[in-house]
N, C-alpha and C positions, 0 to 999 in steps of 0.2 A: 504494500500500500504506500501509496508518496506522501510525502512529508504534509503536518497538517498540523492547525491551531482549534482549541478548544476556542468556541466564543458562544454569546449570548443573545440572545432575543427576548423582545416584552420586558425586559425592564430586568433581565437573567432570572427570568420565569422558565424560561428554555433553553436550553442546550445546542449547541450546535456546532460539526466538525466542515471546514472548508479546509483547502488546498491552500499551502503559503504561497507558490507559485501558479496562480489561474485563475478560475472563477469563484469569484465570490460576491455573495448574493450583497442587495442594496435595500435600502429602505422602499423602491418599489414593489420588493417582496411583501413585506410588513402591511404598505398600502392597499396591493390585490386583495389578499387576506381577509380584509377589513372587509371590502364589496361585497363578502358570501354572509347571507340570513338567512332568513326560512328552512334552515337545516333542521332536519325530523330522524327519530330514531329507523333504523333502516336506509337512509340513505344512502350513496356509493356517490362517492367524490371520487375525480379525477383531476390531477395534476400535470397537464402536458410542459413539458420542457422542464421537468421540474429542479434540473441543477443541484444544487447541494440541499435540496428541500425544505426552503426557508419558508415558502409558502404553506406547506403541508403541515411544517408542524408548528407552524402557528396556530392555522386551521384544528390541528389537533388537541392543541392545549386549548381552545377556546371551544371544541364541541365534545370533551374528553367524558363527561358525563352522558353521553348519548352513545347509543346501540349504531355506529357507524362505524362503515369501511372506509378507507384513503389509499388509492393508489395514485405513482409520482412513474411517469414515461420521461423517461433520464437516457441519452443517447452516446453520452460518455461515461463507460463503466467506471471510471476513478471516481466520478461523481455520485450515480448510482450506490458504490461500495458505503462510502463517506453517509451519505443519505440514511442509509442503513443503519448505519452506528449510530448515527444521533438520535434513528427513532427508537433503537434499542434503549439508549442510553437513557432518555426520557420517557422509560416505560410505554411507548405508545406501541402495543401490539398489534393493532390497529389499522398499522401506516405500514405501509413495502413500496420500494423504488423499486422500479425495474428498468433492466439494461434493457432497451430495444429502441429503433428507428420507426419513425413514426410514416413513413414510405413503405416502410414494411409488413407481410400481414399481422393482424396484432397476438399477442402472446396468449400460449394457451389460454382456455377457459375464460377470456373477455372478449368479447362483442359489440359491435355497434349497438349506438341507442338505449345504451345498458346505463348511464351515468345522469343519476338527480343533477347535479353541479361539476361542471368543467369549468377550472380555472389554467389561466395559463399566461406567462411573463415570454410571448414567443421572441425570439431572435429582432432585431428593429434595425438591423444595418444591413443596404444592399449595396451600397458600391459606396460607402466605405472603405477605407482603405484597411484593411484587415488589422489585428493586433499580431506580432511577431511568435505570441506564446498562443500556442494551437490550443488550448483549452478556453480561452476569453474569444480566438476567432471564433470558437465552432458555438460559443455560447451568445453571442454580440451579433454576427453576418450570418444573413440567411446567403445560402447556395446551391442547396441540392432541391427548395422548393419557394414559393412563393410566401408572401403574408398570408393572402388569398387563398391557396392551398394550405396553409397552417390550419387557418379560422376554419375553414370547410370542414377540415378531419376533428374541429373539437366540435363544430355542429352536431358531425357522425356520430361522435358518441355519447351525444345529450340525449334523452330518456325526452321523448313528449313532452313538454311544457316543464322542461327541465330547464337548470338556468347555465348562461357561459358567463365567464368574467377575466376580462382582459387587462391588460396594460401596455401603453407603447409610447413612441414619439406622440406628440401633439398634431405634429403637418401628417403619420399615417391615419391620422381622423375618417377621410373621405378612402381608405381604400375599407380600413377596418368595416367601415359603412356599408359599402354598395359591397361584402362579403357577408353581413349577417343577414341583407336584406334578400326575398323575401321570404326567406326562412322561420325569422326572428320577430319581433316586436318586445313590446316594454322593456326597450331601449333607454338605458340612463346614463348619461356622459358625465364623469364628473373630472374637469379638468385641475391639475397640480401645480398651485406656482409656486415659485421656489420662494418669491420675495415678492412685497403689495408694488404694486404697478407694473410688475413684471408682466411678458407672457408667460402663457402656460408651456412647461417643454414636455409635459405627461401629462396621458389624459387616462383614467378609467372610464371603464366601460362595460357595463352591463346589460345582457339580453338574453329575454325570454323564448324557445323554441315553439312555434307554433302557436304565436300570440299575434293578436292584433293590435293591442294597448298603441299607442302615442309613444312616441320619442319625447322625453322627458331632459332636460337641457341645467343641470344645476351650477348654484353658484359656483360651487369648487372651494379648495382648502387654500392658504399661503402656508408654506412650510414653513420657512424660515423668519422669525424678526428683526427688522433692519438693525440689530449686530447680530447675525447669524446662529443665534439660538433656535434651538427649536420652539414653533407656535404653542400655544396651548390647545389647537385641534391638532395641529401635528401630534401633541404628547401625549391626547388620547388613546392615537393611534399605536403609534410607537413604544410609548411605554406601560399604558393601561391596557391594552391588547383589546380598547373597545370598537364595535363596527362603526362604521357609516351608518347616521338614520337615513334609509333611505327605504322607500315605501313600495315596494314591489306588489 
């Protein structure tokens, strides 16, 4: 296994092992997270791209009293491995990465349209110029498929009037869009700005399968305070490990 740092999540509520050299998750992770509600016992979450599974086990610590499945589709096994030890670590039995490409058919004993909630931090750079360490390119640049084909395969494995939940650039807005549509509905955009009067450079995004609802357009959070502190809705987020109200 390669070399790798113990760190923390929610405020070191959570555990979590990343790679000293590679990918290592962001407060986008922490963010996504926050998007998923209406979790019910029995549910099956799915975590596409899931990297060192910052997203998962958030999600897990925050729905750990409920009768729930987590699986995390991790397409570089160092990360997958890693993924693994911190759901162990964190008692979430709960939660399994698994190594597989998502190009490929999917791994024993899972099926399309099988997953209440598909969350996913997909890849946001195409012609970027790559990073030199091949674990941030394959994590950062998409190349072997599209945005558009990403969004499409987490559609596939939303259950009926299941929900996705996304993150990316702010300018991927309009491709994000015209891929959940007309698939999707109660559609909720809530865009990230770093600082007040800034744009947004992250947007979340949330939608419903086989819904009609309205696209729904929120104010959005500012992270940071002009000296770079974290917000007090950022540190809901962040460190209280609480959701977004948002009203699905």
């Amino acid at each position: 296994m390669q070399n790798y740092t113990q760190d923390y999540l929610l405020d070191k509520q959570v555990k979590i092992f990343q790679p000293i050299n590679g990918y290592r998750a962001s407060t986008d992770a922490v963010f996504l997270s926050a998007m998923v509600s209406s979790v019910r016992n029995g549910d099956k979450i799915l975590d596409v791209g899931s990297g060192t599974g910052a997203v998962s086990l958030c999600l897990a610590e925050r729905f750990k009293h409920l009768q729930i499945s987590i699986n995390g589709f991790e397409i570089q096994p160092e990360l997958a491995e890693l993924a693994n030890l911190s759901a162990k670590e964190n008692g979430f039995d709960f939660l399994k990465f698994i190594n597989t490409d998502i190009a490929s058919p999917l791994p024993d004993g899972l099926r399309f349209c099988s997953f209440n909630h598909v969350v996913s931090n997909p890849p946001y750079a195409l012609k970027d110029l790559p990073s030199p360490n091949k674990s941030k390119a394959t994590a950062h640049n998409l190349n072997h498929m599209t945005l558009t084909q990403w969004i499409n395969f987490c559609i596939k494995m939303t259950a009926p009037k299941g929900f996705i939940y996304l993150v990316n650039r702010a300018e991927a807005l309009d491709e994000i869009l015209f891929a959940l549509y007309p698939k999707t509905g109660n559609i909720h955009i809530l865009p990230l700005f770093s600082k007040q009067g800034q744009e947004a450079k992250r947007v979340l995004v949330s939608a419903q399968k086989d819904s009609k609802a309205p696209l729904i357009l929120h104010e959005g959070i500012v992270v940071h305070d002009e000296n770079g502190a974290y917000s007090p809705a950022a540190e809901k987020i962040l460190r209280a490990g609480k959701a977004f109200s948002l009203s699905y």
